[in-house]
Backbone as numpy.savetxt, mean C-alpha at the origin, in Angstrom:
# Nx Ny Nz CAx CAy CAz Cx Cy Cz
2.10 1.16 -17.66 1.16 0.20 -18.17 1.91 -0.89 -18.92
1.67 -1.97 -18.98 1.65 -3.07 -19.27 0.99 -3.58 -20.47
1.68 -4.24 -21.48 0.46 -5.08 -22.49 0.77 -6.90 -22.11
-0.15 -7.04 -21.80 -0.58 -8.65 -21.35 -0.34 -9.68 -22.67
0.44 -10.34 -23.10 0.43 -11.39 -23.89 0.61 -10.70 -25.13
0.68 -9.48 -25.37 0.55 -8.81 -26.92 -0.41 -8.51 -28.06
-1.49 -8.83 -26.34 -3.03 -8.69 -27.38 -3.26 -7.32 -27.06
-2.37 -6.38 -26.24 -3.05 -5.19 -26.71 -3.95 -4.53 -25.65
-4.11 -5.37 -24.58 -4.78 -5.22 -23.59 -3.55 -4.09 -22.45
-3.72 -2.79 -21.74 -3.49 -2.83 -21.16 -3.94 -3.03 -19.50
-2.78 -2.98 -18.46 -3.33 -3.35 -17.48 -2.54 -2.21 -16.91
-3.80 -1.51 -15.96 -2.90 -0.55 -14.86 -2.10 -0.89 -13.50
-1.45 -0.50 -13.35 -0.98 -0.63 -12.00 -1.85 -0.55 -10.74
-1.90 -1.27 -9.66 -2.79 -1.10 -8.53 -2.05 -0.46 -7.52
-3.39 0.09 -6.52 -2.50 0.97 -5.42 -1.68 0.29 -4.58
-1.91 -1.21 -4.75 -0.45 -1.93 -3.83 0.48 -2.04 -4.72
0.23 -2.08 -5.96 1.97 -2.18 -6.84 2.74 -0.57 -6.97
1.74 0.71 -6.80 2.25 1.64 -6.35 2.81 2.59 -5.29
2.62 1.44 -3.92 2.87 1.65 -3.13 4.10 1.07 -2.75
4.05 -0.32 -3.23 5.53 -0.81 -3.29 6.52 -0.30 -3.86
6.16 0.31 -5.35 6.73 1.10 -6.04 7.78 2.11 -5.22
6.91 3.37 -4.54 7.11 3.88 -3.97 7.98 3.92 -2.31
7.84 2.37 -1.87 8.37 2.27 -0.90 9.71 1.83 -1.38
10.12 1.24 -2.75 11.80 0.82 -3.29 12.87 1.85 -3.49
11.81 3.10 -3.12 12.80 4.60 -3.55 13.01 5.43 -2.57
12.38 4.90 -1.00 12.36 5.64 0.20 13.79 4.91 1.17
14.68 6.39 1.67 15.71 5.72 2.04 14.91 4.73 3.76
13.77 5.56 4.24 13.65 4.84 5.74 12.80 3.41 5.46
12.40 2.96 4.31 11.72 2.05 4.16 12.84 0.74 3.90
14.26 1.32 3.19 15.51 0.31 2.64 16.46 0.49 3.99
15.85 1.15 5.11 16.51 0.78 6.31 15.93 -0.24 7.00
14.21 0.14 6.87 13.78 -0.81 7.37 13.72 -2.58 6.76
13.92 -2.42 5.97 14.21 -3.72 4.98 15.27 -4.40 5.42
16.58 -3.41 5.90 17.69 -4.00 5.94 17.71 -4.69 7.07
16.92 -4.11 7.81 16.58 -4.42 9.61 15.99 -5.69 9.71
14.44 -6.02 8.96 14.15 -7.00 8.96 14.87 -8.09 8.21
16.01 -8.27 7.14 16.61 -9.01 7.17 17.97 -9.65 8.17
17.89 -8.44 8.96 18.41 -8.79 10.16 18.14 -9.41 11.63
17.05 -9.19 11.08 16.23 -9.85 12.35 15.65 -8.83 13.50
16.12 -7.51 13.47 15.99 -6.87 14.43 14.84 -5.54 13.88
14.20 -5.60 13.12 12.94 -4.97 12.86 11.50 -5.95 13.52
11.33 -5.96 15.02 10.10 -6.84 15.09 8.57 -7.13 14.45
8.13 -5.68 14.40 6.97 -5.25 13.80 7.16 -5.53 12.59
7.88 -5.39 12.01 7.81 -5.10 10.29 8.09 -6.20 9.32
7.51 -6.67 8.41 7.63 -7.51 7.72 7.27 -7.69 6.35
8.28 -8.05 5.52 8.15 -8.00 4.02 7.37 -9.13 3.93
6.04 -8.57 2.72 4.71 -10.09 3.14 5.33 -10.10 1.39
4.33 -11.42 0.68 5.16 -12.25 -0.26 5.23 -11.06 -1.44
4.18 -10.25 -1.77 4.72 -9.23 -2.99 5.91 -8.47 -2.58
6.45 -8.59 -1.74 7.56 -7.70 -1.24 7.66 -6.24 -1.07
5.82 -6.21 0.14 5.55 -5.12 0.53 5.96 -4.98 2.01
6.29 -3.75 2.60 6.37 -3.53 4.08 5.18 -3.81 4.45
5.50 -4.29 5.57 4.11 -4.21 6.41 4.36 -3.78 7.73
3.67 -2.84 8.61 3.89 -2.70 10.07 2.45 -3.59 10.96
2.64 -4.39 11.53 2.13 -4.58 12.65 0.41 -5.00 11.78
0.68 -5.90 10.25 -0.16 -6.56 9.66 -0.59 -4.92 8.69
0.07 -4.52 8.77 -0.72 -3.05 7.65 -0.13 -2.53 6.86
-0.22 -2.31 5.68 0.53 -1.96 4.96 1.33 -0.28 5.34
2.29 -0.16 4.94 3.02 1.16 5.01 3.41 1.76 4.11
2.59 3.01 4.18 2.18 4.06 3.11 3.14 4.78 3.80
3.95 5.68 2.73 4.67 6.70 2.85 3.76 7.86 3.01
4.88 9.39 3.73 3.81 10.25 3.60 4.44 11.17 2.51
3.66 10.19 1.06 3.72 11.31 0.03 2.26 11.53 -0.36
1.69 12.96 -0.44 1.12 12.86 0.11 -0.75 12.53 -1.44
0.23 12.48 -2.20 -0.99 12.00 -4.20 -1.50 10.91 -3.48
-0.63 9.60 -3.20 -0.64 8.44 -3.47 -1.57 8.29 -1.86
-1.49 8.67 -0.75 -2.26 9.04 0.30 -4.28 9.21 -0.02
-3.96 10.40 -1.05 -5.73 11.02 -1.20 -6.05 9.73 -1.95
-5.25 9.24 -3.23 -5.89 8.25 -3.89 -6.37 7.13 -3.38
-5.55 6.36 -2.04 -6.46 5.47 -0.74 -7.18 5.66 -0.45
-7.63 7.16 0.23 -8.53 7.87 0.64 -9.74 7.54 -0.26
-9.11 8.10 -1.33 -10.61 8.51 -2.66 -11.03 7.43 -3.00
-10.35 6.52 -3.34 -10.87 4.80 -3.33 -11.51 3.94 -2.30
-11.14 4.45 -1.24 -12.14 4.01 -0.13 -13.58 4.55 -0.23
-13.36 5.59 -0.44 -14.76 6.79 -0.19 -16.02 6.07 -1.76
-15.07 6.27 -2.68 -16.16 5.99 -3.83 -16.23 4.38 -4.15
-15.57 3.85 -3.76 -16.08 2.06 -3.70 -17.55 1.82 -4.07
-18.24 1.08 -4.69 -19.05 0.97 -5.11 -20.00 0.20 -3.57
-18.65 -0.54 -2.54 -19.43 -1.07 -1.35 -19.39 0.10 -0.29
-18.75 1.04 -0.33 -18.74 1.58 0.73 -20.00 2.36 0.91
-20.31 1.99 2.36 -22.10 2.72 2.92 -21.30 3.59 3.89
-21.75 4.94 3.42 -21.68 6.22 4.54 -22.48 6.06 5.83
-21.22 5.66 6.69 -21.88 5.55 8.12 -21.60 6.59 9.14
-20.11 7.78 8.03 -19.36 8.47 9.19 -18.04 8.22 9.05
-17.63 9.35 9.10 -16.22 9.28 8.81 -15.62 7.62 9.83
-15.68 7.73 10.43 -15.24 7.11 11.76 -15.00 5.29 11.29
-16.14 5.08 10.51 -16.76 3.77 9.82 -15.48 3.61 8.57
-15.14 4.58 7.91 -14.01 4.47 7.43 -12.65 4.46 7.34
-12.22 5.48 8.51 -11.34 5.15 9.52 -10.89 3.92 9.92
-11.82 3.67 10.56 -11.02 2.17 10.60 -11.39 1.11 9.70
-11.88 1.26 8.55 -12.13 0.46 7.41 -10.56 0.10 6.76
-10.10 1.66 6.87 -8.60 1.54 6.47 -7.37 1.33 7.11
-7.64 1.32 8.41 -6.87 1.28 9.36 -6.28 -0.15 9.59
-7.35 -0.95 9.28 -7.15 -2.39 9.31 -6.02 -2.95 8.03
-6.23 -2.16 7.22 -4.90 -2.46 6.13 -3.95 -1.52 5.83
-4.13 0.27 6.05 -3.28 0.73 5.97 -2.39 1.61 7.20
């Protein structure tokens, strides 16, 4: 956590700053990094927070906390309407 300006406020971390987090400590993610600065990772691309991305989606490691907590945040969203698993599936699929 963070205090913002020194008023005392903190701010938590989000599941994309913990995912990045997590991807700076994985050796296949600092291969893949090394690749796309080489030019020869096609799919993959560091977007401007200096997250992986495969093929426009973010790339989640498989550990497997930081996994349910996507999950669980999708599920209890205050927008999400139970249509079926399936409806969420690819709700997430589209970004993760």
């Amino acid at each position: 956590m963070t205090s913002l300006r020194g008023r005392g406020v903190l701010q938590q971390p989000t599941l994309l700053d913990e995912i990045k987090q997590a991807q700076t400590k994985d050796e296949e993610v600092k291969r893949i990094r090394e690749s796309i600065s080489k030019g020869k990772a096609l799919r993959f691309v560091e977007d401007e927070h200096g997250v992986i991305r495969f093929q426009n989606r973010i790339c989640v490691l498989e550990e497997g906390e930081l996994k349910k907590r996507i999950m669980a945040e999708a599920h209890n969203t205050r927008y999400s309407i139970h249509l079926g698993g399936m409806k969420m599936y690819r709700d997430l699929k589209q970004t993760f």
